[in-house]
C-alpha positions in Angstrom: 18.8 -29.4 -2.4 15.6 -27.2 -3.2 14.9 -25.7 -6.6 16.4 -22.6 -5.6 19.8 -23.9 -4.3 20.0 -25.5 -7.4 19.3 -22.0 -9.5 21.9 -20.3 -7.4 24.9 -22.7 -6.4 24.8 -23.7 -10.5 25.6 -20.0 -11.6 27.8 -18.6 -8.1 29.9 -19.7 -5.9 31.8 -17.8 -2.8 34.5 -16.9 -5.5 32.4 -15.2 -7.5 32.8 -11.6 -7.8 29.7 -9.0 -6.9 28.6 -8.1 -10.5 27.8 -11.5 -11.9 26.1 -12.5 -8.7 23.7 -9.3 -8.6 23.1 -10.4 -12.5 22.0 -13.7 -11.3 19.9 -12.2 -8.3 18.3 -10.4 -10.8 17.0 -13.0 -13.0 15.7 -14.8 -9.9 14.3 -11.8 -9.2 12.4 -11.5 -12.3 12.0 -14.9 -12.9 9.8 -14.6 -9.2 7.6 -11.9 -11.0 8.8 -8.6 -9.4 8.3 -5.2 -10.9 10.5 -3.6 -13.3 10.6 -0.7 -11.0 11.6 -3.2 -8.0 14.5 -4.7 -10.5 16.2 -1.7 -11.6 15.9 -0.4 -7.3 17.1 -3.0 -5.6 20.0 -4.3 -9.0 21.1 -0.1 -8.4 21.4 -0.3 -4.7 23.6 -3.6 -5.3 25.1 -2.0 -8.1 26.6 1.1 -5.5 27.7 -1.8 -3.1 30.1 -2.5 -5.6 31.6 0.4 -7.1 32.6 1.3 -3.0 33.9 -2.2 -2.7 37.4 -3.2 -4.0 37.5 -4.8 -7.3 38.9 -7.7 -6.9 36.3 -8.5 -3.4 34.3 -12.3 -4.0 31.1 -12.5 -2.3 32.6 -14.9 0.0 34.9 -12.5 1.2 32.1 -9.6 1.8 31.9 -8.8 6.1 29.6 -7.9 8.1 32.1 -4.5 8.5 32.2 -3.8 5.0 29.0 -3.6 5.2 28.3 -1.1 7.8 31.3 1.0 6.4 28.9 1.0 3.3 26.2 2.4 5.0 28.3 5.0 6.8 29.4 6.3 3.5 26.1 6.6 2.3 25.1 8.7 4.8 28.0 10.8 5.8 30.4 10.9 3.2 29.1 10.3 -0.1 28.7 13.4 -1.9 25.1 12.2 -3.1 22.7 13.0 -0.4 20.8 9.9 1.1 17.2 10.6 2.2 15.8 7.9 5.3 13.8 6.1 3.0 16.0 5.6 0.0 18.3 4.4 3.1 16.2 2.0 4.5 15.4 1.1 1.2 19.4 0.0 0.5 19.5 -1.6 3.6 16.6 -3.7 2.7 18.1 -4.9 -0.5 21.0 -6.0 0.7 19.6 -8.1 2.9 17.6 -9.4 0.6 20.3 -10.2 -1.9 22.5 -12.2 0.9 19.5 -14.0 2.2 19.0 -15.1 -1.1 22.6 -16.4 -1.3 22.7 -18.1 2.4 18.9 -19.5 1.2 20.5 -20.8 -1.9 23.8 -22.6 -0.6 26.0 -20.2 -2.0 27.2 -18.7 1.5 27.2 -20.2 5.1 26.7 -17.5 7.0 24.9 -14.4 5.8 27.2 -10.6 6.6 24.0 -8.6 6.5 21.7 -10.1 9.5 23.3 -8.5 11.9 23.1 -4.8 9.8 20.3 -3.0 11.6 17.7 -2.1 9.4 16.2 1.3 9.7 12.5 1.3 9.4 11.2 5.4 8.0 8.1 5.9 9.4 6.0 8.5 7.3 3.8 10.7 8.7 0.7 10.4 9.4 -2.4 11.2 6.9 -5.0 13.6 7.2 -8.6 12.2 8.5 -11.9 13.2 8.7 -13.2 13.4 12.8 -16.5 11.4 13.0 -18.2 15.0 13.3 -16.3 16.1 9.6 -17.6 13.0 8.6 -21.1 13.3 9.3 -20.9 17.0 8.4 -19.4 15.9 4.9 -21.8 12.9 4.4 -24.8 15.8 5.1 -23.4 17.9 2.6 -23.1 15.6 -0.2 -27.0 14.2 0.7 -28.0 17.7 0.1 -26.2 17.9 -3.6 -28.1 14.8 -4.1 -31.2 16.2 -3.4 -31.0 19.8 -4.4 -33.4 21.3 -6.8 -30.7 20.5 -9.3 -29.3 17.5 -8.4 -26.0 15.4 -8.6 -26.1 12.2 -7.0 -22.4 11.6 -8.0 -20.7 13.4 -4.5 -22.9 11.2 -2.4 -22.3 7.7 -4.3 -18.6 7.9 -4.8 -17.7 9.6 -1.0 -19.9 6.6 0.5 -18.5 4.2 -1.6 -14.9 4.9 -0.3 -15.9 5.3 3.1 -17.7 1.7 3.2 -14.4 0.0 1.0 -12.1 2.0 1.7 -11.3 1.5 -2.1 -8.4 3.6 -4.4 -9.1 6.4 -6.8 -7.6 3.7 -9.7 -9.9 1.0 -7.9 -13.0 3.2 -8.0 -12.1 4.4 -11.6 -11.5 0.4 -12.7 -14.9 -0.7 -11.1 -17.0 -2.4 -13.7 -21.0 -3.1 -12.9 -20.6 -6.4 -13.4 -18.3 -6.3 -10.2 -21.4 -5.6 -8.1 -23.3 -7.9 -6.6 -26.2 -5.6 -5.2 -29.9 -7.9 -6.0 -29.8 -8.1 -2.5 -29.2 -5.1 -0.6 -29.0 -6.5 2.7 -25.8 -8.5 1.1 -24.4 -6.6 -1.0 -21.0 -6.4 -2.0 -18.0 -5.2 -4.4 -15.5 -7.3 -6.0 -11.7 -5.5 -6.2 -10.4 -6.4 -9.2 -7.0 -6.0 -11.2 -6.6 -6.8 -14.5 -2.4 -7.2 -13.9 -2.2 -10.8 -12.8 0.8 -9.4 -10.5 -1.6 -7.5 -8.3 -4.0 -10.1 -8.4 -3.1 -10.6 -3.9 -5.2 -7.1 -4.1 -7.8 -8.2 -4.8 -10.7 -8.7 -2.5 -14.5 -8.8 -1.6 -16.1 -5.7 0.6 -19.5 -5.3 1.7 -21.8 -2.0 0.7 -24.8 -1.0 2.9 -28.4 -0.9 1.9 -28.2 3.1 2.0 -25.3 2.7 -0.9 -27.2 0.8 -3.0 -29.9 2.8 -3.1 -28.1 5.8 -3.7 -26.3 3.6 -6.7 -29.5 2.8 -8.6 -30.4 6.4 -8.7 -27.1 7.6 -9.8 -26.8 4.7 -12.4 -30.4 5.6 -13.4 -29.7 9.2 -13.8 -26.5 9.1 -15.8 -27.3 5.7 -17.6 -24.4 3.7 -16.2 -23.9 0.7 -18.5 -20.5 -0.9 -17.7 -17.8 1.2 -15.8 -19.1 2.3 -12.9 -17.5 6.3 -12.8 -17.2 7.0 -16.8 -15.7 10.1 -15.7 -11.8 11.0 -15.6 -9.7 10.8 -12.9 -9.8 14.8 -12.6 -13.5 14.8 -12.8 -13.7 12.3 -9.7 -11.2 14.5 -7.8 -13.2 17.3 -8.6 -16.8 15.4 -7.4 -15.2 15.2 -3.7 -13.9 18.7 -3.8 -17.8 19.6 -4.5 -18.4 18.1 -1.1 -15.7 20.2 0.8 -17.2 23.5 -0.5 -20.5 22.3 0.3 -19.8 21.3 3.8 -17.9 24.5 4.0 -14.5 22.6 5.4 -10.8 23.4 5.7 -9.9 20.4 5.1 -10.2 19.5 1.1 -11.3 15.8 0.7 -9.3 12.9 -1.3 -9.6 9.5 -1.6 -6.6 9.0 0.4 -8.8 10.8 3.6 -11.8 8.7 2.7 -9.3 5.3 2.8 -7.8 6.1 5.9 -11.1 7.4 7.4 -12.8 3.9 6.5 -10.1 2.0 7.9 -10.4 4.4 11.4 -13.9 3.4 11.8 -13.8 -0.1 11.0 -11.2 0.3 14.3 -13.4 2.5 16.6 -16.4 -0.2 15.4 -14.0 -2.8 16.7 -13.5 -4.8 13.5 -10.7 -7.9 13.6 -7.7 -6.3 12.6 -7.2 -8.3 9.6 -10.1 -7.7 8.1 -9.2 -4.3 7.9 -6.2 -5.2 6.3 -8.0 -7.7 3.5 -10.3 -4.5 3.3 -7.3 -2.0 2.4 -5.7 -4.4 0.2 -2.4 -4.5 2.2 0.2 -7.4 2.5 0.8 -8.3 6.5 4.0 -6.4 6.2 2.5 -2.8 5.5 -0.5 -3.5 8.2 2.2 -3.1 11.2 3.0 0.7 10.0 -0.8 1.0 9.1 -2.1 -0.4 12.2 0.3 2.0 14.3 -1.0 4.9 12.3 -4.3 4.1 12.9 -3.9 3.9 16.3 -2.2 7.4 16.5 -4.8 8.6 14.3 -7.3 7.3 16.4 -6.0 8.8 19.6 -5.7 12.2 17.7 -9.3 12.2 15.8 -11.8 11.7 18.3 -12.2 7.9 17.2 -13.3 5.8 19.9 -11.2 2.6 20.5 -12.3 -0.6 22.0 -10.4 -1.4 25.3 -9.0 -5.3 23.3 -7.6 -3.0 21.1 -5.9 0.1 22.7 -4.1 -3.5 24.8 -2.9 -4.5 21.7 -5.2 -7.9 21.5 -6.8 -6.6 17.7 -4.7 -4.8 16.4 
């Protein structure tokens, strides 16, 4: 028996009513480092399972039908609207919770395998064509090198476009997490000071052309330790600059930048998990990701290598 059988078969058994059960699934839970956020979801969506089961209804005793007569409440007869993702979202904990009891000895068979599991696919982000791009890139070059001018546009939309990197990731970014002496090999390090995002962190190259336009923004504001001293409004605000100045409808964010990144790391034919490690994604988020890209791709003007529109990269 493996040290989780032994958690769960010394606290529940198939006799054992919902309530003390999803108490004990929490604990494991926590005990496996999960957010507070991710506790208090998935110990709710459990929670509902019981008040529309009977009373006096042992885990043992929970079908496969009661199940999906759960579900069709949720959705049709509750007076509590359900939205697709809060939905999928149920779905997925129950599943979880009776895997963990099958996993754990408690149960023989598992009632939720064969629930279908309905996947919300969100829609897809705005982008940046590779003409926007260049036309944006121009524009910030030129606040850079106005009479008056603001290098700040030009490092932080490059930045983002080479590491595809967060607003909080840009706005965390320390100077001793660059390792630039050598332009030609120069990288970031992505780090998180929460050991439980630690599986974000990662390594990503910068250009030459970044680096350069780093030393003479670090030089002109006297950049000592964070990397952006500026708040997360004043960042916003530096890529806003670059919409007006390219004179664009579309108003730039990080979120554009990220997903622009990841789109030409595709069209340059980069191994799909390398633009994963790049975003920072687990293996589970890259399949919606990597459809979107490919949609995006299609839609965008990004040209795709012919492995990967087959399906072999990506």
């Amino acid at each position: 028996m493996n040290a989780q059988s032994e958690v769960v078969s010394a606290h529940i058994q198939e006799s054992t009513l919902l309530q003390p059960a999803i108490q004990a699934w929490k604990i494991y839970l926590r005990d496996q480092g999960r957010s507070h956020h991710t506790l208090k979801a998935f110990t709710a969506d459990l929670a509902l399972l019981e008040s529309f089961l009977p009373a006096d209804k042992t885990i043992g005793s929970i079908t496969t039908k009661d199940l999906e007569d759960y579900l069709t409440w949720l959705e049709k007869d509750r007076d509590v609207p359900c939205s697709p993702k809060t939905l999928s979202r149920r779905i997925t904990s129950i599943k979880s919770f009776f895997r963990w009891l099958v996993k754990g000895g408690v149960l023989n068979a598992d009632p939720a395998e064969k629930v279908i599991q309905k996947t919300v696919i969100s829609p897809l982000p705005t982008v940046l064509t590779p003409t926007e791009c260049t036309q944006a890139l121009d524009a910030a070059d030129a606040l850079r090198t106005a009479a008056n001018p603001d290098p700040r546009p030009y490092t932080l939309m490059l930045l983002v476009l080479e590491t595809a990197m967060k607003k909080g990731e840009c706005l965390s970014l320390m100077t001793n997490h660059l390792e630039i002496e050598n332009p030609d090999q120069a990288y970031i390090h992505v780090r998180y000071g929460q050991s439980r995002y630690r599986y974000k962190e990662r390594k990503v190259g910068v250009s030459p052309e970044w680096v350069a336009a780093y030393h003479e923004y670090a030089e002109k504001y006297q950049i000592k330790d964070q990397v952006f001293p500026w708040s997360q409004r004043r960042l916003e605000y530096l890529l806003e600059d670059v919409t007006k100045a390219a004179n664009m409808e579309k108003h730039i964010s990080f979120d554009m930048l990220r997903w622009t990144s990841a789109l030409i790391d595709l069209s340059n034919g980069v191994e799909r998990d390398k633009i994963r490690q790049k975003l920072g994604i687990s293996k589970v988020q890259w399949r919606e990701v990597s459809n979107k890209l490919l949609s995006l791709a299609e839609e965008n003007g990004y040209p795709i290598p012919e492995e990967t529109a087959e399906g072999e990269t990506i």
